[in-house]
C-alpha positions, 0 to 999 in steps of 0.5 A: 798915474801912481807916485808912490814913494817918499815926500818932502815938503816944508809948509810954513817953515815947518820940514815934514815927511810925507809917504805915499803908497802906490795908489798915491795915498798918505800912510805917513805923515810926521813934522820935523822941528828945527831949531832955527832958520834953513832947517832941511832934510839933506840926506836919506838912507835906505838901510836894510838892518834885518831880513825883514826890517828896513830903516829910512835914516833921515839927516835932519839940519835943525837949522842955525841960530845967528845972534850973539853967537852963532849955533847950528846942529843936525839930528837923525831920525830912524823911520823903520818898517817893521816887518817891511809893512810901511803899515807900521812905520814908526820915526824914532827920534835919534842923536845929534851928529852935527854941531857946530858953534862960534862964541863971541870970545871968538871960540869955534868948534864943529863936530862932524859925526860918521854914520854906519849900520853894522851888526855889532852882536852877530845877531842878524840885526844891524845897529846903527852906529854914530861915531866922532873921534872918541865919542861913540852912540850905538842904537839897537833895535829893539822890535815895533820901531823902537831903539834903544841908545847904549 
């Protein structure tokens, strides 16, 4: 039996993604570190963001910190395929979309960020956009796995 498909293990505390392909053979394997304890995966898209480039993005909970003040936070993580070879995966470290924090004069504040694929220069090419009331994170995708924030 062959299971190809997309893996995610936590060994040692430590979030990785792990691909198979279809003869249940490693092409990728990368480490995702948190910043505190619960870190996980909990969300994926699949996105196709050309005719021939695709876009796992990845919602990282970095996990929480609990001491004199509390703190968690969340990253997202574009692996793209270019040319949908998943020879050529690239992880491309991307924004923080969620904070939250309490303080011990008992401020608190949580930001929850949209996410959204659009192609915003009519390109052919979809950008990945990271939007929260005024603030807004716009990543292009430059070519070989790469993105650039403007």
């Amino acid at each position: 039996k062959h299971l190809e498909g997309i893996r995610i293990e936590k060994r040692d505390g430590i979030d990785f993604i792990v691909v198979l392909n279809r003869f249940s053979e490693k092409v990728f394997e990368t480490k995702l570190l948190g910043i505190g304890n619960k870190s996980r995966i909990f969300k994926i898209q699949l996105k196709s963001i050309s005719k021939d480039t695709t876009t796992l993005i990845i919602h990282f909970y970095e996990g929480k910190i609990d001491s004199t003040k509390f703190e968690s936070t969340a990253k997202l993580y574009f692996l793209t395929f270019p040319k949908n070879d998943f020879r050529k995966m690239v992880l491309f470290k991307g924004p923080h979309f969620f904070h939250e924090k309490e303080k011990v004069s008992e401020q608190y504040w949580n930001r929850r960020f949209t996410v959204n694929t659009i192609d915003y220069n009519k390109d052919g090419v979809k950008e990945i956009s990271i939007k929260y009331k005024k603030i807004n994170r716009v990543y292009f995708y430059l070519n070989k796995g790469l993105w650039k924030k403007i």
